[in-house]
KEVEX-79464 format. One record per residue (C-alpha): x, y, z. Coordinates in steps of 0.5 Angstrom, whole numbers, padded with zeros to 4 digits, always signed. Example, Ala and Ser with C-alpha at 12.3 -4.5 7.8 and 13.67 -1.06 7.14 Angstrom:
<rs>
+0025-0009+0016 +0027-0002+0014 
</rs>
This chain:
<rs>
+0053-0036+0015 +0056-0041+0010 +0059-0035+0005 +0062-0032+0012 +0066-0039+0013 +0068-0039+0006 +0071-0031+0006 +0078-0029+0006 +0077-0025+0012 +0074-0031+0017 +0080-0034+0013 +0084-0030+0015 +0082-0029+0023 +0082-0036+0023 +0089-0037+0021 +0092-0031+0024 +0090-0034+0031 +0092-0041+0030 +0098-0039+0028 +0098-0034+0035 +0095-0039+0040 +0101-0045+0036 +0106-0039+0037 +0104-0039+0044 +0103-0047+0046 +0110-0047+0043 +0113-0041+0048 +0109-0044+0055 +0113-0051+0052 +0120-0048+0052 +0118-0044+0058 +0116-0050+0062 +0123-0053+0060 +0126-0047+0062 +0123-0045+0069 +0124-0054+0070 +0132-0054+0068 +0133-0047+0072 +0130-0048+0078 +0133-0055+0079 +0140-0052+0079 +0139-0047+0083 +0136-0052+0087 +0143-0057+0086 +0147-0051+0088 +0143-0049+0093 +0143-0056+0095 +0150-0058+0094 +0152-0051+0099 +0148-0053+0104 +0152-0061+0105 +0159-0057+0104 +0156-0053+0109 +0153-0058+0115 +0160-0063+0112 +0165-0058+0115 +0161-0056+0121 +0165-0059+0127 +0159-0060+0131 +0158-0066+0125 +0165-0067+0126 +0165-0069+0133 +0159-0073+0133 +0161-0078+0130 +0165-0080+0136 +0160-0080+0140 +0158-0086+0142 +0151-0085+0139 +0153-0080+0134 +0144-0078+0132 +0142-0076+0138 +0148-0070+0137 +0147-0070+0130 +0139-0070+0129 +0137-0064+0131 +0142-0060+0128 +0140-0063+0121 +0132-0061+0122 +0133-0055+0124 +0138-0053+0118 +0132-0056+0114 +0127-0052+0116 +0130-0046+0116 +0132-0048+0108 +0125-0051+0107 +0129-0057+0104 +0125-0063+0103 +0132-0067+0108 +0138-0066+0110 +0141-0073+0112 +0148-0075+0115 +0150-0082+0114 +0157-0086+0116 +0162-0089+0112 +0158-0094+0111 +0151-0091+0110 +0148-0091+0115 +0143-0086+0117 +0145-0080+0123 +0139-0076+0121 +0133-0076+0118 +0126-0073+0117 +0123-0079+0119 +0126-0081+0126 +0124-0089+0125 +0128-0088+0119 +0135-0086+0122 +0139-0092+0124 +0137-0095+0117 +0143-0095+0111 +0141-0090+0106 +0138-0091+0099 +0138-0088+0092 +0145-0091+0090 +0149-0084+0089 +0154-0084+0095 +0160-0087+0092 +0163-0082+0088 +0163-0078+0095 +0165-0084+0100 +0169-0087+0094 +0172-0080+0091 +0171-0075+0095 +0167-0072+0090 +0162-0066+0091 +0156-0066+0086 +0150-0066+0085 +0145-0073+0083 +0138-0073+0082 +0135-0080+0083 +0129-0083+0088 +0130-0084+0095 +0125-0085+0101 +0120-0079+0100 +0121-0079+0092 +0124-0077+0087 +0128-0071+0089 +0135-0066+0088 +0140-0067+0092 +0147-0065+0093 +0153-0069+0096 +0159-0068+0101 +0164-0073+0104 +0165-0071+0111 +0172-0072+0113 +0176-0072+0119 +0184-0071+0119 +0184-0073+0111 +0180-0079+0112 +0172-0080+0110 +0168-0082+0117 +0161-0080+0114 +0156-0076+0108 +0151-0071+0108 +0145-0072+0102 +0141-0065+0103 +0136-0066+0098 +0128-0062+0095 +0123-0066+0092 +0122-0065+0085 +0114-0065+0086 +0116-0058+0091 +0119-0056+0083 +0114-0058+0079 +0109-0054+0084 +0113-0048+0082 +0112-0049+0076 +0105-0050+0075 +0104-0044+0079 +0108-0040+0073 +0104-0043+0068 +0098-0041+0071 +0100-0034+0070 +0102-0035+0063 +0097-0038+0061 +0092-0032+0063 +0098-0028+0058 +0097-0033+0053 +0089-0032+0053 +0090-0024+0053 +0095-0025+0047 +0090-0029+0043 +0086-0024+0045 +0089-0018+0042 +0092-0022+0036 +0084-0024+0034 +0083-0016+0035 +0089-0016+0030 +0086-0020+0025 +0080-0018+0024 +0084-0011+0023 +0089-0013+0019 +0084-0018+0015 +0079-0012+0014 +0085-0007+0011 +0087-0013+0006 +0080-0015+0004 +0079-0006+0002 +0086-0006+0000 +0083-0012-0005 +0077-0008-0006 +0074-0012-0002 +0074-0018-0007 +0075-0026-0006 +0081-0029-0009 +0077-0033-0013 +0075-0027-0016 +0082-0023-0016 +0084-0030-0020 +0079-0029-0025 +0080-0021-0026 +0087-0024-0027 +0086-0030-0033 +0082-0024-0036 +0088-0018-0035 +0093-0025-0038 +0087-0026-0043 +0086-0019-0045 +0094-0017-0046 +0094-0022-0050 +0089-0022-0056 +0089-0014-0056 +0092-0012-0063 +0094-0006-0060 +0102-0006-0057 +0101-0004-0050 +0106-0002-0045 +0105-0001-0038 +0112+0003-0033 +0112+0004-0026 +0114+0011-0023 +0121+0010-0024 +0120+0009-0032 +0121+0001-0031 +0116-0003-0036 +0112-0007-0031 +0107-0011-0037 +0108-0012-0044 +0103-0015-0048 +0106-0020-0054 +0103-0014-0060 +0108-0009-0056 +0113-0015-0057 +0112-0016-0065 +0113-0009-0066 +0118-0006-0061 +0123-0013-0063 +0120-0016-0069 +0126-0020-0070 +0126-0023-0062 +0133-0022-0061 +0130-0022-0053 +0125-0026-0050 +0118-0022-0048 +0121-0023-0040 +0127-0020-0042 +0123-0014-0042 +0120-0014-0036 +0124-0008-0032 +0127-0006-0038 +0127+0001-0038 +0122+0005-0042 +0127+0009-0045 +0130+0004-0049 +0124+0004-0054 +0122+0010-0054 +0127+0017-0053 +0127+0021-0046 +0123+0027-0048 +0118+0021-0050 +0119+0018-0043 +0119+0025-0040 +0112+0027-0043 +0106+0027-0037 +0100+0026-0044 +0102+0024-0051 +0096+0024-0055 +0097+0021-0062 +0104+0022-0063 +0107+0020-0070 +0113+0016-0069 +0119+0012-0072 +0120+0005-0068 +0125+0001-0072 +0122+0000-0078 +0116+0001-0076 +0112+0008-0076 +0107+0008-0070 +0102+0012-0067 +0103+0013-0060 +0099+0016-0054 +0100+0016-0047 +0096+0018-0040 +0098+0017-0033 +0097+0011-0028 +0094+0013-0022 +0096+0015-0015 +0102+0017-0019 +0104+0009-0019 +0107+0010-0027 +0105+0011-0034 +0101+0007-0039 +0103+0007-0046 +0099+0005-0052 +0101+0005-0060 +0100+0001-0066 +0102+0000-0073 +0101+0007-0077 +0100+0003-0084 +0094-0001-0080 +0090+0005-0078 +0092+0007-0085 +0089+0002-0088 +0082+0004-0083 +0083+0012-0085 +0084+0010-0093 +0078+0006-0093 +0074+0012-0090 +0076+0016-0094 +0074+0013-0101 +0069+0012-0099 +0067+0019-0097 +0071+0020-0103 +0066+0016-0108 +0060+0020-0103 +0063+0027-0105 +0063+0024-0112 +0056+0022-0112 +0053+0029-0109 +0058+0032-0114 +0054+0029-0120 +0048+0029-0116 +0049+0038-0116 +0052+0038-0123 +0045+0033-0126 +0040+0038-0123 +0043+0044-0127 +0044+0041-0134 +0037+0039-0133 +0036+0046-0131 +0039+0049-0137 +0035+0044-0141 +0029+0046-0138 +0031+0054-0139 +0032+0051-0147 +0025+0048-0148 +0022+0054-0144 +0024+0058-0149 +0023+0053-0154 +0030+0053-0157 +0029+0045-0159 +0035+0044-0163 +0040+0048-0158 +0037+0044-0152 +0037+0037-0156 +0045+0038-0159 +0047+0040-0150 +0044+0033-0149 +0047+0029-0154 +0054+0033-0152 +0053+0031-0145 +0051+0024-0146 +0058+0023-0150 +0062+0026-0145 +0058+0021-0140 +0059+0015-0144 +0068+0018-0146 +0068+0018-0138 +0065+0012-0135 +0066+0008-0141 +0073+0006-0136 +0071+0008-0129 +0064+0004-0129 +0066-0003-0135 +0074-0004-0135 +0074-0003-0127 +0073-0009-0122 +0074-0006-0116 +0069-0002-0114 +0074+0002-0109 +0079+0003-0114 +0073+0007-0117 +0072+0010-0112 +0078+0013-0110 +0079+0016-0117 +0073+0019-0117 +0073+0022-0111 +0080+0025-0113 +0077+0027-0119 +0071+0030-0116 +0078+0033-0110 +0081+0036-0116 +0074+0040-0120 +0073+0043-0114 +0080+0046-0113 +0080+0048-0121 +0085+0042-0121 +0084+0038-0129 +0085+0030-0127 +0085+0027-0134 +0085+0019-0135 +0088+0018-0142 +0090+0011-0144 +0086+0007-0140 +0082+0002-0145 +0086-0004-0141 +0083-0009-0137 +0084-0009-0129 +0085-0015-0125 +0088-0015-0118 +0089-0019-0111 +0086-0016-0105 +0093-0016-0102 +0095-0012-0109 +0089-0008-0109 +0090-0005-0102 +0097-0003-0103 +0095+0001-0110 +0090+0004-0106 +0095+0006-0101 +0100+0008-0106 +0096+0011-0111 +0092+0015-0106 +0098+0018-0103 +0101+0020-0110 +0094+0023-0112 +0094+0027-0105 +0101+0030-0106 +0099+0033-0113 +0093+0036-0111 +0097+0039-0106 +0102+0042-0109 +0098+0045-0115 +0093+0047-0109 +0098+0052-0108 +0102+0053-0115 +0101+0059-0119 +0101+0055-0125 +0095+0057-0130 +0094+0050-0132 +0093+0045-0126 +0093+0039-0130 +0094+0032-0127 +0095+0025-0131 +0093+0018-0129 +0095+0013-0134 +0094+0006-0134 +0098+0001-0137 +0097-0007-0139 +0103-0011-0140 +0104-0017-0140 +0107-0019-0134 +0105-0012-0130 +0101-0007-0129 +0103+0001-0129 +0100+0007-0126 +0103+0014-0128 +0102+0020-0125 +0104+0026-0127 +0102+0033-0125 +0103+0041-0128 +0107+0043-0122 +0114+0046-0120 +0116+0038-0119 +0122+0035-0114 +0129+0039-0115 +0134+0033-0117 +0138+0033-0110 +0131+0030-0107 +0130+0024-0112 +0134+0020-0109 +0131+0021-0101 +0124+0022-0104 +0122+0015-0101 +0125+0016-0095 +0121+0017-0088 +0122+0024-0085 +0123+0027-0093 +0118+0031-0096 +0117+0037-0100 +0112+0039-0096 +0113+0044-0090 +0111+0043-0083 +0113+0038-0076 +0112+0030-0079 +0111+0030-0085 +0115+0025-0090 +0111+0018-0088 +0106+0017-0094 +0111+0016-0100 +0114+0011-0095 +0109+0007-0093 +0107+0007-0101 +0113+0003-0102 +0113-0001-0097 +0106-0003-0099 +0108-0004-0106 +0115-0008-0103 +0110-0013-0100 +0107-0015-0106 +0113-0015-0110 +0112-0008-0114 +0114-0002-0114 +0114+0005-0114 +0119+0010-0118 +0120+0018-0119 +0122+0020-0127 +0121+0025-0132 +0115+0027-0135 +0112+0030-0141 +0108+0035-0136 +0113+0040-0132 +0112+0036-0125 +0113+0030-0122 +0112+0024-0125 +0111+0017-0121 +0111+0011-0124 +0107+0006-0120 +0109-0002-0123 +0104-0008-0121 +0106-0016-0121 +0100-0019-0125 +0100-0025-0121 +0099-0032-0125 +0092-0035-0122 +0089-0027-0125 
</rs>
């Protein structure tokens, strides 16, 4: 019971029916004022009719003539007043003395209530409410007069009790209206509480306000750029990463975007489009990866996207990692048919034969590893160039490492942009002599030690770049490649390198391919 008396919707009933019975209070209040202001000046002019009427009657007239004027007057006065139903009808001299009155005794008695002035003074036909003999009352004035001279008035008068018994019966009959009006408006809020509480999904505002803190909490920790439009592709939600991205300069505030149409971010296709799924795209100087899907009951559309360089960064650790693994299982195969070939040898006893593969084989391990596994530091720079080596053997491509007996020694904000770089321009020249009809498929890697900088140089046996192209080469949406999309490696590279103060340039080399110049500050601390 005490969950219920807390809820929203015995909240809400109880609220929605104070306020109606409040509405209903106010309305009998104005009511009663009303009916009270209404009913006295009809009863005024009621009044007021009746004394110009019994003022002008010459009955009235030429009592006062007479010797006793009350016993003329008298009877025509109550019998005008029962037929009105009128509290009394007086008739007094000029001085105010009574002819007539309700109660017999009281005739001959001067008049009370102290309003005859301006009708014997003034000759003034008004109306006064003031207390008399019988109580407070409503009474309406008219001087009497005979030949331009005031000989006499007449007060007709109701009682304001006879008022207030009317409308006492008039509030009985509201207030029966008012009950059924409350009643129907209790019925009202618990329907209407009822269909708040299920359009609410039948949650409590404390519930509703946490959901909201978490929404708030949610949108602003996620790393991922969210963006959320309405039917009309107006933005309704926009988290701070979708700020830092789409306006990494600030030129207007997160709020500035609230309303902003999705168009002004993305393109109309882009808007147009029901589903997108991992779209790559150019946003300012960012390149993104864009997916968006449809709110519900068609109420918008949600879109979300990321820098393409961090998922990248993800893809490439992924990647030499399966790199190495392929590397390892490459050796593993290549390991377990030497030993085949070394156990055909001594099975035929061809011992001599069997011991010169062996010593060959052991120099040819000893001249390769002799830089991956001493002079490198990092183990995914290792892994990297022997995955690409292992990539290259099985597609008949050579990968040679001549000039290699440095020491290698990088930050790991310099190691990630080599391995992006360098990752790229090894993937490129594998592809293009994937395809190339060269006889020879050679690709060389060349690293070199210099005092303020280390040199990565790759070249390759392959057609190479025409020279139109060298200038664009590193541009966003420029490659030699075919096909939708393409053209983001090279130019991430140099980003990446732009970042740790290096850099990446095309030259010529000695093999008929590309020649990629890949240069690393060596920072001070190394």
């Amino acid at each position: 019971m005490k969950v219920y008396l807390q809820s929203l919707t015995f909240k809400m009933i109880l609220l929605i029916s104070v306020l109606i019975l409040f509405v209903c209070m106010i309305y009998i209040y104005l009511l009663q004022i009303h009916i009270r202001e209404t009913t006295e000046e009809q009863r005024g002019e009621e009044a007021l009719s009746v004394a110009k009427m019994v003022a002008s009657m010459e009955e009235i007239v030429a009592a006062f003539e007479e010797e006793q004027p009350s016993i003329h007057i008298q009877p025509l006065a109550e019998k005008l007043r029962s037929e009105i139903d009128a509290a009394f009808i007086v008739v007094g001299n000029a001085e105010g003395i009574r002819y007539s009155h309700p109660v017999a005794e009281q005739i001959g008695e001067r008049m009370v209530g102290g309003d005859n002035d301006a009708a014997l003074l003034d000759k003034r036909f008004y109306v006064s409410k003031t207390v008399g003999g019988l109580g407070e009352s409503i009474r309406g004035k008219a001087p009497i007069m005979k030949e331009g001279e005031i000989i006499g008035v007449v007060s007709v008068g109701f009682l304001t009790n006879f008022i207030d018994e009317k409308i006492d019966g008039y509030l009985k009959k509201w207030l029966s209206y008012t009950c059924l009006i409350l009643a129907i408006g209790i019925i009202g809020a618990i329907a209407i509480s009822y269909y708040i509480k299920r359009l609410l999904f039948n949650m409590e505002p404390q519930q509703i306000a946490k959901l909201y803190s978490q929404h708030q909490l949610i949108l602003a920790t996620t790393e991922e750029g969210i963006i959320a439009t309405d039917r009309y592709n107006n933005i309704t939600t926009i988290n701070n990463s979708a700020y830092q991205i789409i306006d990494a300069s600030q030129k207007k505030a997160l709020a500035q975007w609230q309303s902003e149409n999705i168009e002004h971010i993305f393109t109309l296709r882009v808007a147009q489009q029901k589903n997108i799924h991992n779209l790559e795209l150019v946003l300012g100087e960012e390149i993104i990866i864009l997916n968006k899907v449809p709110l519900a009951d068609k109420m918008g559309s949600l879109y979300t996207f990321r820098r393409k360089t961090n998922i990248q960064n993800v893809v490439n650790e992924l990647k030499e990692v399966r790199q190495y693994a392929n590397a390892q299982r490459a050796q593993t195969h290549e390991f377990a048919n030497k030993l085949h070939i070394i156990f055909g040898l001594l099975l035929h006893k061809r011992y001599d034969e069997a011991i010169e593969f062996i010593r060959e084989e052991r120099q040819i391990q000893m001249d390769s590893q002799s830089f991956l596994n001493s002079q490198m530091a990092s183990p995914l720079l290792l892994a990297l160039i022997q995955g690409k080596i292992t990539e290259a053997a099985e597609l008949g491509i050579q990968l040679e490492l001549p000039n290699t007996d440095i020491d290698i020694g990088l930050s790991t904000r310099q190691e990630r942009a080599l391995l992006t770089a360098l990752g790229n321009v090894l993937q490129n020249a594998i592809d293009v002599l994937k395809n190339s009809a060269s006889i020879k498929k050679v690709i060389q890697l060349s690293i070199m030690h210099y005092k303020t900088h280390y040199t990565f140089e790759i070249q390759d046996s392959g057609p190479g770049i025409v020279d139109a192209m060298y200038e664009q080469i590193f541009m966003r949406g420029i490659s030699t490649k075919e096909g939708f999309d393409r053209g983001h490696g090279l130019a991430i590279s140099m980003q990446a390198l732009k970042d740790i103060g290096g850099e990446i340039s095309i030259d010529e080399g000695d093999l008929s391919g590309a020649c990629f110049i890949i240069t690393i500050p060596i920072e001070e601390e190394q």
